[in-house]
N, C-alpha and C positions, 0 to 999 in steps of 0.2 A: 532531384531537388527535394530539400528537407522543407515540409510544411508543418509551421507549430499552428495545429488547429486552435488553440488559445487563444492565440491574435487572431486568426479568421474570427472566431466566434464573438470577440470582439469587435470587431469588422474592422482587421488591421489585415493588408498586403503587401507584402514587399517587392520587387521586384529587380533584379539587376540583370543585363545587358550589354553587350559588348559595342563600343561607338564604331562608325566607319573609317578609322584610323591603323594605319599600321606599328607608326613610328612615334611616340611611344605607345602601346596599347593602352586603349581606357578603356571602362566599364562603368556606366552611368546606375544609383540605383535611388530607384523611385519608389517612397512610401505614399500612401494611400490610404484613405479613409473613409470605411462606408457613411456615405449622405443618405437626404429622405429618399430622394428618389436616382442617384447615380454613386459612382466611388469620387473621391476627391485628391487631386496631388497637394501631400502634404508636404513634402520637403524631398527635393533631388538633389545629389553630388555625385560628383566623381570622383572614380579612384584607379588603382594600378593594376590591382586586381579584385577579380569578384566575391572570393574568401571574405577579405576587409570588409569589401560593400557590405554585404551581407549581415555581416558581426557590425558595423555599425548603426545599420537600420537594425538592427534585433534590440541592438541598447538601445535608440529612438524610441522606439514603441514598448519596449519594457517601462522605460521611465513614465511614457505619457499612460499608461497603464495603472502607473505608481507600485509595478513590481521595481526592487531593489537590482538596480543596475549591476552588470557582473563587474566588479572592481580588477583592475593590470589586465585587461583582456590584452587594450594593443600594447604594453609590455610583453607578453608573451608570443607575441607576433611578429613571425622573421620570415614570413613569405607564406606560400602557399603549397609547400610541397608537403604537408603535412594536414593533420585532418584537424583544427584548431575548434569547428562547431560540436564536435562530441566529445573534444575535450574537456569543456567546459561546464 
């Protein structure tokens, strides 16, 4: 798992998940935000796969960060047999 300590230090965590489904496979992924005294869910979705989740909680919390969102990410996104987060 890649951790951008950025967002932690900000108190941002992402996390994605595989649901109890076979048919179609999901992957649920869950941002978060550190509070005064706990983390908080900030926004959950699901997706096909965990790749996508991932790349789009990273643009979530890049924008609420107010770093400049990665522009054609899911254009360049044709599945996940490829490595798409260090391409970018």
């Amino acid at each position: 798992m890649k951790i951008d300590y950025e967002m932690l230090r900000a108190g941002w965590w992402i996390k994605v998940s595989p649901l109890a489904k076979i048919n179609p496979e999901t992957w649920i992924c869950s941002i978060y935000k550190k509070g005064k005294v706990s983390w908080i869910t900030e926004e959950c979705k699901d997706f096909s796969n965990p790749e996508k989740a991932y790349m789009w909680a990273r643009q979530y919390v890049r924008k609420q960060m107010g770093d400049t969102p990665i522009q054609g990410w899911e254009d360049k996104y044709d599945g996940w047999e490829g490595d798409l987060i260090n391409q970018l």
